[in-house]
N, C-alpha and C positions, 0 to 999 in steps of 0.2 A: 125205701129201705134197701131196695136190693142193689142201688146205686154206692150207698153208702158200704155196702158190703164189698161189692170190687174195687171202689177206690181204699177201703181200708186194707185189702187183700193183699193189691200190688205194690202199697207202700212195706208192707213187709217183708216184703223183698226184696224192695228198692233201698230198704236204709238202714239194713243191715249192712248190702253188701257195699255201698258205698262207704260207710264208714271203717268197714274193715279191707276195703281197698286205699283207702286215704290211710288206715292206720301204717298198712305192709308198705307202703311209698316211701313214709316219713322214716320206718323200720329200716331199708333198704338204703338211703340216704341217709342217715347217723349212724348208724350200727355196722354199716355195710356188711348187711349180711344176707346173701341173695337164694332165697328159698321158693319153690311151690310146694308149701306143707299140704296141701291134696296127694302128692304123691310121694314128696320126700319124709314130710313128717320131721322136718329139722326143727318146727316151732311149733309153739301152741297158742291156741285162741288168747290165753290166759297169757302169754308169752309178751304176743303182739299188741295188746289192750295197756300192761300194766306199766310199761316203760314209761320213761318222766314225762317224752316229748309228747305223744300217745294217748297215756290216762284219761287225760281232760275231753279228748275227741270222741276218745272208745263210750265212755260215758257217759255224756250228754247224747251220742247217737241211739245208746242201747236203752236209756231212760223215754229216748222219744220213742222207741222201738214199742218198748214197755205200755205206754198211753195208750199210742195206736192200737197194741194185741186186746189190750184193756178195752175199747172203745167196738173194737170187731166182733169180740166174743160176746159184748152186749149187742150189739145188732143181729147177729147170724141167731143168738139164741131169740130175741126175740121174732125173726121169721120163721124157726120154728113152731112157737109157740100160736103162729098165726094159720101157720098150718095145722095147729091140732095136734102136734107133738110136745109135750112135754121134756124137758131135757135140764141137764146140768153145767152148760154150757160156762154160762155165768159163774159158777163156783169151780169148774175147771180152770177157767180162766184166769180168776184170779187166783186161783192156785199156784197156778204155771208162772206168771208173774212176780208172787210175790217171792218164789226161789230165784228166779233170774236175778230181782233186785237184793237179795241179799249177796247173791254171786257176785255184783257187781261193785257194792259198798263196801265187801270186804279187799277186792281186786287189788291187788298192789299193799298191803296190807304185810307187815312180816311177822311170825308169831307162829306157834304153833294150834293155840286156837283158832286161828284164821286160816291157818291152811286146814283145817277138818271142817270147820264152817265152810269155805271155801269147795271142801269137795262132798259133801253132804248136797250143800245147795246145787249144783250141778246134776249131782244123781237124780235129787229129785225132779228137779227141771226136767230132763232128759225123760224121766219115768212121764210126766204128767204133761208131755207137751206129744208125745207118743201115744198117750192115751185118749188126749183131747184130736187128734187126728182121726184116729180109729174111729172113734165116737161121731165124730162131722162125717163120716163116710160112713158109718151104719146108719144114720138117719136118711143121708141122701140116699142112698137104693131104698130104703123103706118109702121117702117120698115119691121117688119114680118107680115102684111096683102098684103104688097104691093110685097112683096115676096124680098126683096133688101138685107137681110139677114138670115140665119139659126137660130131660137132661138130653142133651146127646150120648148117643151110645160111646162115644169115647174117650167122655170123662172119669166112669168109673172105673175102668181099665188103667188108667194112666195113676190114678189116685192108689191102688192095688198094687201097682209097682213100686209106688215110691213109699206105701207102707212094708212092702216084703224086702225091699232096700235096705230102710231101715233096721227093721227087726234083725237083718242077716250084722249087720254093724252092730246094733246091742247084743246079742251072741258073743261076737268075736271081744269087742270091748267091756263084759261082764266081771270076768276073771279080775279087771282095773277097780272094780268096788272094794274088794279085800285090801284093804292096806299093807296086809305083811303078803301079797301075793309081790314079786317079784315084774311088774310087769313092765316092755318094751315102753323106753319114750314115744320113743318114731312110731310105732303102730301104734300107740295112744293116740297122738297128733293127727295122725292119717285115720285113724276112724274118729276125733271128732269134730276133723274138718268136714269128712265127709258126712256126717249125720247131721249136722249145725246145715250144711248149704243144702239137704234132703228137707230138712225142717222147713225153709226157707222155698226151695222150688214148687213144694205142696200148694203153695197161697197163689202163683201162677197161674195153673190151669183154672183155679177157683175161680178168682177174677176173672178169668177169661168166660166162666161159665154165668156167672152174676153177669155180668157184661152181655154176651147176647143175651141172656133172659128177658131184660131189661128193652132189646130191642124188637123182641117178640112181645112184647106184651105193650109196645107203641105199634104197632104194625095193627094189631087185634082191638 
């Protein structure tokens, strides 16, 4: 299980970012228009995804994206579960999922239902993929206090940063929930590039942690 957990880890990492490095290529060759929205904030997720050439790649990527997150948050909840913890991992998860896939069905979409659909599902996303993080990190120190598993001292440090990361970008990008709030494109863009790739670098160290686990417990 705990195999299946690092290799579902790193693939959502891996196929996000590839798909949205194929998307900004094919963006950058038709459209010519040359951005790093991490710090310029010239485009948006939604920017990059919904264009004609784009749609079809952003899509099928973020769908398999979706399976996988689907398929992880059933395994991780049930090692929980084998450790004796109880958790909501499972109904997290498809929580988190089920907003992204509406985010994603409406994308490209023009209307004005579709854009509140549009940024509803996103909020939520945001809200419940922030909350399903937290939640995988309050377990893990519960399990290594309680001694039920081996973590290295420097995974929960590293997991702390990238939730205080976070948090400091929902802050800043709060005020964007209010529709008649006035708020900056570009610092829209630039905090939710940067919270999207935070979301994402989280499932790195994880794997890496499922991963030696794994070879500690061939070793013993």
């Amino acid at each position: 299980m705990r195999k299946y957990i690092s290799v579902c880890s790193i693939l959502l990492f891996i196929i996000p970012v590839i798909t949205l490095l194929i998307c900004i290529q094919i963006h950058v060759l038709h459209y010519d228009l040359h951005s790093f929205p991490f710090i310029d904030g010239k485009v948006s997720v939604s920017l990059i995804g919904r264009q004609e050439k784009t749609i079809g790649i952003f899509r099928s990527g973020f769908f398999l994206y979706m399976f996988i997150s689907v398929l992880f948050y059933i395994k991780i909840s049930n090692f929980f579960l084998l450790k004796d913890v109880k958790n909501k991992l499972k109904i997290y998860g498809l929580s988190a999922n089920f907003f992204l896939c509406i985010y994603i069905f409406v994308l490209g979409r023009d209307g004005s239902f579709y854009e509140i659909s549009r940024r509803l599902a996103i909020i939520f996303y945001i809200t419940n993929i922030y909350i399903n993080h937290a939640y995988i990190i309050k377990i893990l120190r519960l399990l290594k206090y309680k001694k039920k598993i081996q973590i290295n001292n420097i995974y929960l440090p590293i997991f702390y940063v990238i939730i205080v990361f976070m948090t400091v970008l929902i802050i800043i990008g709060f005020p964007w929930v209010n529709p008649l709030f006035k708020y900056p494109d570009q610092l829209k863009n630039i905090v939710e590039w940067n919270y999207f790739l935070l979301t994402i670098v989280f499932y790195i160290p994880l794997s890496i942690m499922f991963y030696q686990s794994i070879d500690k417990a061939k070793m013993s």
